[in-house]
Each structure stands twice: as C-alpha cells, then as structure tokens.
N, C-alpha and C positions, 0 to 999 in steps of 0.2 A: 415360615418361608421368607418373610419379608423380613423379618430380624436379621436370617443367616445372610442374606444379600446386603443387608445394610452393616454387617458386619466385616463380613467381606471385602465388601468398595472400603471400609476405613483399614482393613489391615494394609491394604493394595495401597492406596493413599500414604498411608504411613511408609512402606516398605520404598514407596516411588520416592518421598520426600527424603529420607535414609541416602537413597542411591545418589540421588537428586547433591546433598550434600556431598558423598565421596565424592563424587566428580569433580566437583566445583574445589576440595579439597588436593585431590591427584592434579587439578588443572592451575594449583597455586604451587605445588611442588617442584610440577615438571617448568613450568616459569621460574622459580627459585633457580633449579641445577640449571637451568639453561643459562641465564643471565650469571650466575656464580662461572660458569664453562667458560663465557664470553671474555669474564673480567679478568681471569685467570690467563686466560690466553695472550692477552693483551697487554699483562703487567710486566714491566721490566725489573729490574733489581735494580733498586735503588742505595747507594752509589754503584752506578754502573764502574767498571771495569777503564781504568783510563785506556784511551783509543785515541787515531788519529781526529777523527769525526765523527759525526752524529746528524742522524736528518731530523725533521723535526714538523709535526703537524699545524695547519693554520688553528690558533685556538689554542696556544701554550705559553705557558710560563714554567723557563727553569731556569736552574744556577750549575753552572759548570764551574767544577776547580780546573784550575793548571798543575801542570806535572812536567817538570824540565826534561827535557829529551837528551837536548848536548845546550851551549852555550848560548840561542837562538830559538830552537823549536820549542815548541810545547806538544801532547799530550793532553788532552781532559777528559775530565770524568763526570758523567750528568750527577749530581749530587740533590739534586729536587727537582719533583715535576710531576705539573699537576693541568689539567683541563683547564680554560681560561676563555670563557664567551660570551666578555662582553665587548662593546667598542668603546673604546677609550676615545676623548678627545686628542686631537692634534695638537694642542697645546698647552693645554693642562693635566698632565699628567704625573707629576712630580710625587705626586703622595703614593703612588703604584711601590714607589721604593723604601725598601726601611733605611731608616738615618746609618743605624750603626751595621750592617751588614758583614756579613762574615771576610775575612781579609784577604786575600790569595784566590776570590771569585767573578765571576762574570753574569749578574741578575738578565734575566730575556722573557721580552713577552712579544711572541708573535701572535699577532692577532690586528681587527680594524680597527682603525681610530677615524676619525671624521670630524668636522668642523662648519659652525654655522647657528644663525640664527632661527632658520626654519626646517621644518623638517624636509624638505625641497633643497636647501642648502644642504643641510647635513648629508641626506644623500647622492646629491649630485658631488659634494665632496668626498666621498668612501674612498680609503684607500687602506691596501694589507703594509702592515709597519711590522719591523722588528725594532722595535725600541730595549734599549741595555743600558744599562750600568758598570762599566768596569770596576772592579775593587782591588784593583791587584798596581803592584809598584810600576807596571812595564806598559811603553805606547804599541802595539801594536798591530801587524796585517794580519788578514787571513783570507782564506777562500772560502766563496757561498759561491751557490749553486741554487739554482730555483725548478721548481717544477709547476709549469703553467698548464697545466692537464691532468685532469684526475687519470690515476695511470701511468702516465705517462715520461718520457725522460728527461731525466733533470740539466738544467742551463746553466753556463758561468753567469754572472750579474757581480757589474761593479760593487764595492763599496768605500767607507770612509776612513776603516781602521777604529781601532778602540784606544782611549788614553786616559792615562790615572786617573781617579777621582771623575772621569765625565760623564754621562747622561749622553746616547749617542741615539738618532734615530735615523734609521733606513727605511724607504719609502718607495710603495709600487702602485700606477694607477689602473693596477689589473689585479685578478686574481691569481692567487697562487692556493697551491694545494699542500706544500710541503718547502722547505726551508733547507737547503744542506750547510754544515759548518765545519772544516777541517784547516789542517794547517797553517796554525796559530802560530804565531813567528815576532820576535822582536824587531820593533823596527830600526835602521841604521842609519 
C-alpha cells in the first residue's frame, strides 16, 4: 500500500512538473506573438512614400530625402529610422554624424541632450533638441509644429532653417512628446 501511494505522489509530481513546464512554455509563446503583434503594428515602411511631412517621436533618429515638388517646395521621404535614448551633450555632439553621408538628405535626432559638470548641472540643464545635418545643395525654411502633451495638439514653434553642409540645432526648455516637419521650401 505504501509503495502504490508513493508511487503515485511521484507520477502526480511528475505529471504537475510536465504541466508546470507547458505553461511556462505557452507563457513564452503568447509573450513572443504579443510583442511580434506590437512591433508589427508599429513598423512603418521604410523608405516611406515621399509626403508633405511627417511627425516624429521624442527619442528618434532619421534621415529624410528631398523630392522637388515645383522650383521651391520639397517633398520627403523618411528613408531611415530608428529608436534613439540616449542624451546627447549640448555640445559635443559632432561624432553623432557620419563624415560622408548620403547627398540629397537631411540626418535628425530628436531627442535630450544636457550639459554640465555635475550631475545637478546636467539635469538642471535638460533640454529636448532636434539637432541635423543638412546634406543637400539648398538653404532652406520649413515648418515644425510641436506637441507639448502626451496626446495632445500639436503647436507652430519657431525655427532656424537648414543650410548646406551645416550641423543645426533647435532647442526647447520643456518637454515635448512629438516633433511635426512639413513644408520644406527653398529659401529666397
């Protein structure tokens, strides 16, 4: 009798530890499609489809080409773009860019950068930048639009314009949630 019972508890044991694994297995799976569902949903095609604009997350790097519209406008196309979190310094940042860079584009990284000796400096320094690179022959306007509220609707917000060969940065001592960029324009 005590054989069959001690028999018993070990098939049961066994059988529990069996289960014990599927689940732990099914609970690795349904994690997998879930996060596969997530990333899917959220990928764009990349080169996007040239468009007037495009908005653009805090925490991004990409490179838009130009596309001539008429003898003035532009057209772009997000042509790379990737997640970007870290904070860049306020002033050293030059190695962010490649030397030789594709020609006819516009390199962008929205995201913080900060400045300072201690970490009390640094953060009392934080600010969201969109720092760029123009690559293209032409000086240029355009219009940004900002969005100061998770949700919420997006604002005009000055800027500098972009021009050949420069390294431009735009600077906010608030947070933003998203970045708008359309209507890229030769300047006269």
């Amino acid at each position: 009798m005590k054989w069959e019972c001690w028999t018993l508890l070990k098939e049961r044991r066994l059988r529990h530890k069996k289960n014990i694994k599927k689940t732990e297995i099914m609970k690795k799976l349904i994690l997998i499609a879930i996060l596969a569902m997530q990333f899917c949903s959220q990928a764009q095609e990349i080169p996007s489809p040239p468009a007037n604009g495009f908005a653009f997350p805090i925490g991004s790097k990409f490179t838009i080409k130009l596309y001539p519209v008429d003898s003035t406008h532009f057209d772009f196309s997000v042509i790379a773009y990737e997640a970007f979190d870290q904070t860049i310094s306020l002033h050293e940042n030059d190695s962010l860019f490649k030397t030789d860079g594709e020609a006819g584009t516009i390199d962008f990284y929205f995201c913080f950068a900060t400045d300072g000796d201690t970490e009390k400096e640094r953060d009392e320094n934080m600010h969201v930048v969109l720092l760029f690179k123009n690559r293209t022959i032409y000086a240029m306007n355009y219009t940004s639009e900002i969005q100061r509220k998770e949700d919420g609707k997006f604002e005009s917000t000055s800027n500098v314009g972009t021009y050949p060969g420069v390294k431009t940065n735009e600077m906010w001592p608030y947070m933003i949630y998203q970045i708008g960029l359309f209507d890229f324009r030769r300047m006269e």
